[in-house]
VOZA-825643 format. One record per residue (C-alpha): x, y, z; residue in three letters. Coordinates in steps of 0.001 Angstrom, whole numbers. Each point is the difference from the previous one (the first is absolute). Example, Ala and Ser with C-alpha at 12.3 -4.5 7.8 and 13.67 -1.06 7.14 Angstrom:
REM residues 2
+---------+---------+---------+-----+
!       u !       v !       w !  aa !
+---------+---------+---------+-----+
!   12300 !   -4500 !    7800 ! ALA !
!    1370 !    3440 !    -660 ! SER !
+---------+---------+---------+-----+
This chain:
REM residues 393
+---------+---------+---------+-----+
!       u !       v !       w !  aa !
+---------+---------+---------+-----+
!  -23637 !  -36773 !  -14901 ! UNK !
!   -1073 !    3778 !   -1303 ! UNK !
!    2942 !    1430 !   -1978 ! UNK !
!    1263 !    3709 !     950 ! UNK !
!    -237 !    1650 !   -3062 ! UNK !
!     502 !    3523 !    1778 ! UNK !
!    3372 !    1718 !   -1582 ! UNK !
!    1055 !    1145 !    3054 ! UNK !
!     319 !    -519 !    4180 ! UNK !
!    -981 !    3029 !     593 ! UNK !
!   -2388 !    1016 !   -3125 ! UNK !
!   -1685 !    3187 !    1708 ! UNK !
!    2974 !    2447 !    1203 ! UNK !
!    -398 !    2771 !    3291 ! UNK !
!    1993 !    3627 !    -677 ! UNK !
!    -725 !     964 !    3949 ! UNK !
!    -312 !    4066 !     702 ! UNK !
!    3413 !    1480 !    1960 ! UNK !
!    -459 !    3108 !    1976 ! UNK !
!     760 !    3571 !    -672 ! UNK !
!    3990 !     206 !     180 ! UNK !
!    2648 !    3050 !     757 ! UNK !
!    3112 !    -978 !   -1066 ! UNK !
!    3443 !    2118 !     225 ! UNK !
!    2072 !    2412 !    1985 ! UNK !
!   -2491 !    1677 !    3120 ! UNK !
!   -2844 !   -2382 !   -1363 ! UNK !
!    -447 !    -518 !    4134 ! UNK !
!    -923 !    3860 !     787 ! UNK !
!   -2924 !    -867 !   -2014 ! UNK !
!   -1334 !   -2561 !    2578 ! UNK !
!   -2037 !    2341 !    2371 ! UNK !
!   -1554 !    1952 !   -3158 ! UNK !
!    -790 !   -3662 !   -1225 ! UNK !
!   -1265 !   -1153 !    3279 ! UNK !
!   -2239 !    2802 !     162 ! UNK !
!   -1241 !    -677 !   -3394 ! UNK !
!    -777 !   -3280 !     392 ! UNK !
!   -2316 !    1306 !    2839 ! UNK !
!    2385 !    -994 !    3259 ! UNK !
!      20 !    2492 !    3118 ! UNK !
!    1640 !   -2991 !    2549 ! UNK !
!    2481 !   -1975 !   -1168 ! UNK !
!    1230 !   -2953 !    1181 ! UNK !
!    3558 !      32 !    -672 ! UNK !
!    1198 !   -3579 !    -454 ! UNK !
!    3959 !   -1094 !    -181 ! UNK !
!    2552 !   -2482 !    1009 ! UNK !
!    1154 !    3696 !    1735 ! UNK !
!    3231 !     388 !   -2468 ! UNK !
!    2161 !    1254 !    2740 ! UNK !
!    2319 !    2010 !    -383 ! UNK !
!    -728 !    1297 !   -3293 ! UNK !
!   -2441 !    2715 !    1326 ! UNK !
!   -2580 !    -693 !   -2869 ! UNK !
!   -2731 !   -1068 !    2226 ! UNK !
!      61 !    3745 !    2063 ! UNK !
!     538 !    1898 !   -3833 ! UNK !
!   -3258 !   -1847 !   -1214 ! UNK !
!   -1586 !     558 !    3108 ! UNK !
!    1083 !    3901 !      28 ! UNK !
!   -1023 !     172 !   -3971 ! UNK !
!   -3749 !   -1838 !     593 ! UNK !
!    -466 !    2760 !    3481 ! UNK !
!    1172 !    2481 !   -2330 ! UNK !
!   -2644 !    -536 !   -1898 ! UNK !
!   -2927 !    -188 !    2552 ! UNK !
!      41 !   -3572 !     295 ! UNK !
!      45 !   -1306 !    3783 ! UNK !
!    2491 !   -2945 !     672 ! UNK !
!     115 !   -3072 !    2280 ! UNK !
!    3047 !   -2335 !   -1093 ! UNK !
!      47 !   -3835 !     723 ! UNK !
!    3864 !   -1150 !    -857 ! UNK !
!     -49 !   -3381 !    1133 ! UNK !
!    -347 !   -1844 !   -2847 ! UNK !
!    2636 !   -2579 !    -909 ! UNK !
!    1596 !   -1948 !   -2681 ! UNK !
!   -2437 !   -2286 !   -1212 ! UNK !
!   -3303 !    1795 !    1170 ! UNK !
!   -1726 !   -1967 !    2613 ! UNK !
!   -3880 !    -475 !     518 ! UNK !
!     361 !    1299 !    3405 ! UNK !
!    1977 !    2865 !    -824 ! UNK !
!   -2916 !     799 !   -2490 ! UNK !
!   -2802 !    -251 !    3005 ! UNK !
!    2569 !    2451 !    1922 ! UNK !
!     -32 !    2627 !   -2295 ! UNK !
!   -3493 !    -414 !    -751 ! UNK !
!    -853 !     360 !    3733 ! UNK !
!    2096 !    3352 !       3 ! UNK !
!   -1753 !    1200 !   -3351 ! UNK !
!   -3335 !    -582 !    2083 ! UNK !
!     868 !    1531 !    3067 ! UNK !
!    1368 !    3003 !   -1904 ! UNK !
!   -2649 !     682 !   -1976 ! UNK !
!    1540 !     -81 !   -3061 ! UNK !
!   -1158 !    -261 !   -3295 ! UNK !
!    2301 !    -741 !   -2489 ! UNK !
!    3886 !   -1301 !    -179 ! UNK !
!    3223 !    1003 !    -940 ! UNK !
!    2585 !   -2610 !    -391 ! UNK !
!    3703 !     709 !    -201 ! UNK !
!    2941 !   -2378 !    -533 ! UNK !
!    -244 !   -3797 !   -2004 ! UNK !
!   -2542 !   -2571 !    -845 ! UNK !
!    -142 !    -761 !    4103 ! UNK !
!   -1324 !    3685 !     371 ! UNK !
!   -2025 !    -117 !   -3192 ! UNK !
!   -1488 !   -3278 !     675 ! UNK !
!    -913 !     685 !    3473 ! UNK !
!   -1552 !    2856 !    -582 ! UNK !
!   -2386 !   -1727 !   -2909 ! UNK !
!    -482 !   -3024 !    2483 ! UNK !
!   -1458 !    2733 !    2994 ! UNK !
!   -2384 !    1911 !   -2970 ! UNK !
!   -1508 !   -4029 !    -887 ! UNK !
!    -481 !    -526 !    3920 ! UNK !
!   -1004 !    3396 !     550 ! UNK !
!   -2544 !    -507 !   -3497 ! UNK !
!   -1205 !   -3249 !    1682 ! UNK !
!    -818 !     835 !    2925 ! UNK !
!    2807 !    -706 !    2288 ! UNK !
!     390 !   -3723 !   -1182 ! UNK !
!    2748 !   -1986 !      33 ! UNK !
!    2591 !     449 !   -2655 ! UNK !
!      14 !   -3604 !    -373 ! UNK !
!   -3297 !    -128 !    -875 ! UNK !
!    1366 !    1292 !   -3756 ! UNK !
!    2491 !   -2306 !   -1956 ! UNK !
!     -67 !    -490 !   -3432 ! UNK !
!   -1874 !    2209 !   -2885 ! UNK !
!   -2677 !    1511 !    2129 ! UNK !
!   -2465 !    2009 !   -2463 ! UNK !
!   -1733 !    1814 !    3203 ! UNK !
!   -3636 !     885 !     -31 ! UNK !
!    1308 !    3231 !    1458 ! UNK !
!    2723 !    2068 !   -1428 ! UNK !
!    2535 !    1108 !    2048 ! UNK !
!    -143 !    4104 !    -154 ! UNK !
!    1853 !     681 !    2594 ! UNK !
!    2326 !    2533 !   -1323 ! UNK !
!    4081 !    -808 !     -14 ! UNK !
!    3011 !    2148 !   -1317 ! UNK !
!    2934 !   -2655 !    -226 ! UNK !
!    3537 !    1467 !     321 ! UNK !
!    2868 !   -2599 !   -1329 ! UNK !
!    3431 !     911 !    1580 ! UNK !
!    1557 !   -3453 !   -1358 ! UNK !
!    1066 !    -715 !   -3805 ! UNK !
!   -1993 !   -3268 !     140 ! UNK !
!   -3163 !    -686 !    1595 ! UNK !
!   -2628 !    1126 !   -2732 ! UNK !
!   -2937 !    -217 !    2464 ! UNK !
!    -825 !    3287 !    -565 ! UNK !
!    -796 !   -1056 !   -3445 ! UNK !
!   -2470 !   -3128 !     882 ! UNK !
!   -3235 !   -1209 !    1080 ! UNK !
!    1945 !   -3175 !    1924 ! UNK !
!     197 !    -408 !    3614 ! UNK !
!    2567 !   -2135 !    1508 ! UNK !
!    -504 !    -548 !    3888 ! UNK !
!    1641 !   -2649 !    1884 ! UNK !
!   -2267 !   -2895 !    1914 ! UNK !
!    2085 !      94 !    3090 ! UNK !
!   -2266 !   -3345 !    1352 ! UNK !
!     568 !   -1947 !   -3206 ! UNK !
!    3280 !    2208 !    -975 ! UNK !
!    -738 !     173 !   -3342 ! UNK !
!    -619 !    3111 !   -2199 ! UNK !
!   -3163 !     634 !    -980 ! UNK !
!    -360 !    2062 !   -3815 ! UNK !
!   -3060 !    2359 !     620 ! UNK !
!   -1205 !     942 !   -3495 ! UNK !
!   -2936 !    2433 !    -146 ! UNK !
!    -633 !    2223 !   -2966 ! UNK !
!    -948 !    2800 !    1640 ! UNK !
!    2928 !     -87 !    3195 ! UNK !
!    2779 !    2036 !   -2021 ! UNK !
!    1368 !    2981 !    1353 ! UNK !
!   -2033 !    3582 !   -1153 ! UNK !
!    3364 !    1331 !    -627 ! UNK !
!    3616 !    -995 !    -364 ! UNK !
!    3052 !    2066 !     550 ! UNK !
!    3331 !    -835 !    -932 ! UNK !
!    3276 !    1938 !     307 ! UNK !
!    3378 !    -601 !    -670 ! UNK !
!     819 !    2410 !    2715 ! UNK !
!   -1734 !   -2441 !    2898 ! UNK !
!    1506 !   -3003 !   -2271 ! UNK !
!    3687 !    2090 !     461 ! UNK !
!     310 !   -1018 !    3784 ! UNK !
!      73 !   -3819 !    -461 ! UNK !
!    3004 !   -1315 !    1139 ! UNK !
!    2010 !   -3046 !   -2936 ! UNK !
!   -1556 !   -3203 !    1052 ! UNK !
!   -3395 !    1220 !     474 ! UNK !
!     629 !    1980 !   -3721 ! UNK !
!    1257 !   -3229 !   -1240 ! UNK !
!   -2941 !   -1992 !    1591 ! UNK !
!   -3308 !    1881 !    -598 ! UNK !
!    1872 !     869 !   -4279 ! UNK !
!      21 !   -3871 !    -501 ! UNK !
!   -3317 !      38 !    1369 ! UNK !
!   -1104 !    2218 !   -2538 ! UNK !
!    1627 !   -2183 !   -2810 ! UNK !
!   -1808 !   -3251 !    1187 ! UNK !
!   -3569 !    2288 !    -286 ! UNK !
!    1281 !     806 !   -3656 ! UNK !
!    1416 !   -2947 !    -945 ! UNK !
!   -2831 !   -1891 !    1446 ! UNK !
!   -3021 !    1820 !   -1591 ! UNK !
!    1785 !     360 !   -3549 ! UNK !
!     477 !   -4641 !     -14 ! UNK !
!   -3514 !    -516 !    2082 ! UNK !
!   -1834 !   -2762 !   -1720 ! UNK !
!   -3114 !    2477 !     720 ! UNK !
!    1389 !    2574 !   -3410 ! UNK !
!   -1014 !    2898 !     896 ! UNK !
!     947 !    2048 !   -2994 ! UNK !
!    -277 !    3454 !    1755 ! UNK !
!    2604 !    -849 !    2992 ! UNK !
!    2290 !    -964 !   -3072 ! UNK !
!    1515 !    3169 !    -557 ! UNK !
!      75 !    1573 !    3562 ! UNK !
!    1983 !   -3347 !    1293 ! UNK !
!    2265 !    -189 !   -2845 ! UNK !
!     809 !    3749 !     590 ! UNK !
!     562 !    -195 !    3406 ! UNK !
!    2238 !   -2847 !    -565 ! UNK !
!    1866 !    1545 !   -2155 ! UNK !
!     250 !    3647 !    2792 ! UNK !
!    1352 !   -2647 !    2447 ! UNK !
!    2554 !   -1680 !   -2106 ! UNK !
!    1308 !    3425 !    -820 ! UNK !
!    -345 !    1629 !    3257 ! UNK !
!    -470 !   -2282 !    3247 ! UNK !
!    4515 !    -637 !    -109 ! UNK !
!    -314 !    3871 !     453 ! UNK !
!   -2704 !     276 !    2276 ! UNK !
!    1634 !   -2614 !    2510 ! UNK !
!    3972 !    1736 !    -509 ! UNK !
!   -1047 !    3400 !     181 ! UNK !
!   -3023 !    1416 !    1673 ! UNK !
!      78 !    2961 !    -603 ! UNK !
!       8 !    -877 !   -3966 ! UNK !
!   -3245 !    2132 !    -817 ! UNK !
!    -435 !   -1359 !   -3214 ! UNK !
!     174 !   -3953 !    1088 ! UNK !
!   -1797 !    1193 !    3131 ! UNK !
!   -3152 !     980 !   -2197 ! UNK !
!      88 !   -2278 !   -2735 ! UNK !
!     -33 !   -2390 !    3017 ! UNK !
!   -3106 !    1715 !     842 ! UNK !
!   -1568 !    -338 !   -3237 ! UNK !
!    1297 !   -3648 !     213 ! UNK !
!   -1895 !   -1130 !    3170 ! UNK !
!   -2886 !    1675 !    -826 ! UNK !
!    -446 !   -1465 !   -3795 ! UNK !
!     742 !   -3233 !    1561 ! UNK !
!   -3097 !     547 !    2427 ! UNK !
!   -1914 !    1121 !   -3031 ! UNK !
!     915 !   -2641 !   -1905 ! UNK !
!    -167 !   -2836 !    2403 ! UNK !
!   -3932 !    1437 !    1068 ! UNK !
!   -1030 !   -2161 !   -2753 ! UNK !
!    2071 !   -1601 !   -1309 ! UNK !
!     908 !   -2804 !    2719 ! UNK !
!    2711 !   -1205 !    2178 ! UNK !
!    2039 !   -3578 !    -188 ! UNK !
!    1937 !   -2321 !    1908 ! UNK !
!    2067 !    2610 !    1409 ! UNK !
!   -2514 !    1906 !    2274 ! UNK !
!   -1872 !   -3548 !     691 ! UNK !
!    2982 !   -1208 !    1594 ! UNK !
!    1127 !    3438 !     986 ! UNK !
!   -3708 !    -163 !    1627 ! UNK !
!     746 !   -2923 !    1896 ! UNK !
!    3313 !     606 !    1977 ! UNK !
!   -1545 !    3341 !     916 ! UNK !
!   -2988 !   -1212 !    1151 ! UNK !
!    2180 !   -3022 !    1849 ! UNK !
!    2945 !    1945 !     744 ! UNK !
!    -334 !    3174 !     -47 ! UNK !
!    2116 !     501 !   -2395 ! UNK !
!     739 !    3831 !   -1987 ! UNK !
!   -2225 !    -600 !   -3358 ! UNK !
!    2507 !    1753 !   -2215 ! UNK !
!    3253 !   -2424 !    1836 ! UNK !
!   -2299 !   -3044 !    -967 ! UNK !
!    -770 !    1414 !   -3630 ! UNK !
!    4111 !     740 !    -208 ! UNK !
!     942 !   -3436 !     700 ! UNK !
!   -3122 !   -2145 !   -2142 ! UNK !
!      63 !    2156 !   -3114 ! UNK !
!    2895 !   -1143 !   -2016 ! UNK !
!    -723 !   -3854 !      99 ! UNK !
!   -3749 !     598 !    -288 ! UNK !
!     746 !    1369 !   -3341 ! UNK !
!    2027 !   -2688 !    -893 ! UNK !
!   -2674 !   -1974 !     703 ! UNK !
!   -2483 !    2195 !   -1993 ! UNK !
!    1656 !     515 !   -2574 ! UNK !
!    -501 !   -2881 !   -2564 ! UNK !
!   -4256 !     455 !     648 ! UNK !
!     704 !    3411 !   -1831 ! UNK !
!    3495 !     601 !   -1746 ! UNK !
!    -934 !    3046 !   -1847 ! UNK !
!   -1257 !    2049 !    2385 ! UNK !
!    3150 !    -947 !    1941 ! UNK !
!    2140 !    1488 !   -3028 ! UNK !
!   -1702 !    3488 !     177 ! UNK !
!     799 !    -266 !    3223 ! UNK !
!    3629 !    -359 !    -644 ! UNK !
!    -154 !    3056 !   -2505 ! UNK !
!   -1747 !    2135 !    2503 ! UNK !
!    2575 !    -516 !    2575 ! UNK !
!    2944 !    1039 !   -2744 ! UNK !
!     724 !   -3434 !   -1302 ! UNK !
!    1593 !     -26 !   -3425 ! UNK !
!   -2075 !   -3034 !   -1242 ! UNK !
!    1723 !     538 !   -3465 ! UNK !
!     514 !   -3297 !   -1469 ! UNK !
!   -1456 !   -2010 !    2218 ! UNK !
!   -3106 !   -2795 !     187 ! UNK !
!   -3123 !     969 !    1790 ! UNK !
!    1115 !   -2671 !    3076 ! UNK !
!    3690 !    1417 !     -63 ! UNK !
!   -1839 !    3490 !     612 ! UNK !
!   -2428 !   -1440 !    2442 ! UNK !
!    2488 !   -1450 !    2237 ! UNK !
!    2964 !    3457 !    -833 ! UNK !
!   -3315 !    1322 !    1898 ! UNK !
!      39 !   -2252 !    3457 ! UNK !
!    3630 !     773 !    -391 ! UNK !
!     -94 !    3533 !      22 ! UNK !
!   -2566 !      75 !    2710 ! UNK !
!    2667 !   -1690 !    2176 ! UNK !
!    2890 !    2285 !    -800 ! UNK !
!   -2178 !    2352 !    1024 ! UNK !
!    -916 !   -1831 !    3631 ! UNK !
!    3947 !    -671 !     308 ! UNK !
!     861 !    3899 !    -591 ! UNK !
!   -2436 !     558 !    2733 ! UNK !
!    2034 !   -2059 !    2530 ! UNK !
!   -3268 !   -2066 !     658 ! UNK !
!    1814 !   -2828 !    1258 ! UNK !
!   -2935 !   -1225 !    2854 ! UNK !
!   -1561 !   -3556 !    -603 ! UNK !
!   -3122 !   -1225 !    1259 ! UNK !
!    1486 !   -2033 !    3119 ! UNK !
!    1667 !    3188 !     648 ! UNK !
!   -3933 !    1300 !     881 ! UNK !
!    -537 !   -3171 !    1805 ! UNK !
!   -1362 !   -2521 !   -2282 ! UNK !
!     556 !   -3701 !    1078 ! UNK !
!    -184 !   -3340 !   -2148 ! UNK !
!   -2981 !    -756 !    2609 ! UNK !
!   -2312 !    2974 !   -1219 ! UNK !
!     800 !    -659 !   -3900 ! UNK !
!   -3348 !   -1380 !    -195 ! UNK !
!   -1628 !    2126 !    1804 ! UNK !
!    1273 !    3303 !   -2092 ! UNK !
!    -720 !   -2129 !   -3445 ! UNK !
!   -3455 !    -846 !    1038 ! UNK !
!    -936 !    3299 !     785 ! UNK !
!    1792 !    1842 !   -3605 ! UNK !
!   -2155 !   -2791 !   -1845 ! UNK !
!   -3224 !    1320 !    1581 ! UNK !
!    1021 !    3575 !    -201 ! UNK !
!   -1693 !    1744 !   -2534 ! UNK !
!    2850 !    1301 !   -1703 ! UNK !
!     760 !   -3249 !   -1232 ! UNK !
!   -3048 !     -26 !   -1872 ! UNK !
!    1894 !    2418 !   -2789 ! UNK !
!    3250 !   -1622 !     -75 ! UNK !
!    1196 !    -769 !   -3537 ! UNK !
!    1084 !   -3120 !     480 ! UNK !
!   -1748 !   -2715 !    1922 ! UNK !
!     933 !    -860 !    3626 ! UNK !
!     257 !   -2793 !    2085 ! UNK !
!     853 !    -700 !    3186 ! UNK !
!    2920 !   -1926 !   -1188 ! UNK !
!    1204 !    3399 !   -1834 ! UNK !
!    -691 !    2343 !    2677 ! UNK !
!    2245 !   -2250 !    2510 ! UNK !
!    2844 !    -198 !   -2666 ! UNK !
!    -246 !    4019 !     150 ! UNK !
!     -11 !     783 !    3742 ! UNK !
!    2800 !   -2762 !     303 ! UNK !
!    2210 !    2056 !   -2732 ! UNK !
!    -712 !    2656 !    1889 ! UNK !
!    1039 !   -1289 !    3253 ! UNK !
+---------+---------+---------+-----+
């Protein structure tokens, strides 16, 4: 038997590009001068609809404004499906248009990504493209993402996530060149989410930044970003959910969901999204609610594969570590993370969203061939990924 006398799993490490991004206070009356620089004149306005907020007729009034023409497709759901991507792209056809504008989460975001690859391709099906794709053609379709959650960080990545609704599964789309030409994110658009969905999408941004700082992959330039952003939630997502209207938490919540999206863009997922992956792909369950409830014993899991990082983690989220061992730290850190979860009244548990001791092995076989899973500190089994979705049941 050869021996592996490589040093590491992943010896040759991937910093991936991230779009142009606007952040701050009015950063969205900059879309239609960045639509029109990206060279857009139709735009194919694609949300979930956020109704009544009125964002979707103020971006549509600032891109018009501008010169740009709009048609708006606002029937994409939680959990964006591949018909819903074949829909829009029908409607971007029969439009005209030539280019997108995507306003609202990671379902808009992701969507709108998913219609540029069919639209790149063709007209093929979606599911033609799972897994790291490397096309032959580049997607240069332009796209100004707009992020109106404090959580999704799509605007920030070259991943795809698209549900298979024949095999109900979701499928991870990574092409290099599929990230958005621009990304917008302001705390004013972040300002009219109501608690839970504050308290949802914010822990979604923690599992991006905790997730990409303890990936096995080590991506030392999605270290600082994550740890950062960690450390803007811990200080700022109580705030955030209490008070909305908190400017300060409601950027640095911003800044938050955005570094985690940076930082996650290389640096890898875990066992959260894989199983978060699953139930939504199953289910249909919110991918922030599913994040909420697998986090904190996913890093109790973790955290012996990598007890140091786990410690910094602790620090960053204003754990006085004074005094104590590197484990002690590690595990203050899991503990924290749930204080957190508690003082966000997440109290929902995965049979809550419909999961059943029958499809246990279903959901586990699909997070162990998810390609999160590939980056998870520790290693799984299936034995440890039913032990997680029962504690979280």
């Amino acid at each position: 038997m050869a021996i592996n006398i490589v040093g590491s799993e992943f010896p040759l490490k991937t910093f991936h590009a991230t779009p142009r991004g606007i952040i701050g206070w009015g950063a969205y009356q900059m879309a239609g001068v960045e639509a029109k620089k990206v060279g857009i004149k139709h735009a194919l306005l694609v949300t979930t609809g956020l109704k009544g907020t009125g964002i979707v007729d103020e971006i549509k009034g600032v891109l018009q404004y501008a010169g740009v023409e709009v048609t708006v497709f606002d029937k994409v759901t939680s959990n964006p499906k591949d018909y819903e991507v074949h829909e829009a792209h029908k409607v971007y056809k029969e439009a005209n248009c030539d280019g997108l504008v995507s306003v609202g989460g990671g379902s808009s975001h992701d969507c709108a990504k998913a219609v540029r690859i069919v639209e790149t391709h063709n007209g093929r099906s979606i599911r033609d493209f799972n897994g790291v794709c490397d096309f032959d053609i580049e997607v240069n379709i332009p796209h100004v993402a707009i992020t109106t959650t404090c959580g999704t960080g799509s605007e920030a990545t070259y991943a795809t996530v698209i549900t298979n609704t024949e095999k109900k599964f979701k499928m991870l789309i990574f092409e290099y060149s599929a990230y958005a030409s621009r990304s917008i994110v302001d705390p004013a658009l972040i300002r009219t989410l109501p608690p839970k969905l504050t308290a949802f999408t914010g822990i979604d941004a923690l599992t991006h930044a905790v997730e990409a700082y303890t990936s096995r992959l080590n991506i030392l330039t999605s270290y600082g970003i994550a740890l950062h952003s960690i450390e803007l939630i811990g200080k700022h997502l109580r705030e955030a959910f209490g008070n909305g209207n908190n400017a300060e938490a409601r950027e640095a919540m911003a800044w938050a969901q955005y570094g985690g999206g940076h930082a996650i863009n290389s640096g890898g997922a875990g066992v959260v999204h894989s199983i978060a992956h699953s139930l939504g792909g199953l289910l249909d369950s919110p991918h922030g609610m599913c994040n909420s409830i697998a986090l904190v014993p996913s890093q109790r899991y973790n955290l012996v594969a990598c007890p140091e990082k786990f410690a910094n983690i602790a620090k960053a989220l204003g754990v006085d570590t004074a005094g104590m061992t590197v484990m002690q730290a590690a595990e203050a850190a899991v503990d924290e993370m749930e204080s957190l979860i508690n003082d966000l009244e997440v109290t929902e548990t995965f049979s809550d969203l419909g999961l059943k001791e029958d499809n246990i092995d279903q959901v586990t076989e699909f997070a162990l061939k998810d390609f999160c899973s590939v980056a998870n500190p520790r290693n799984l089994t299936k034995k440890a990924i039913d032990d997680l979705l029962r504690q979280c049941m």
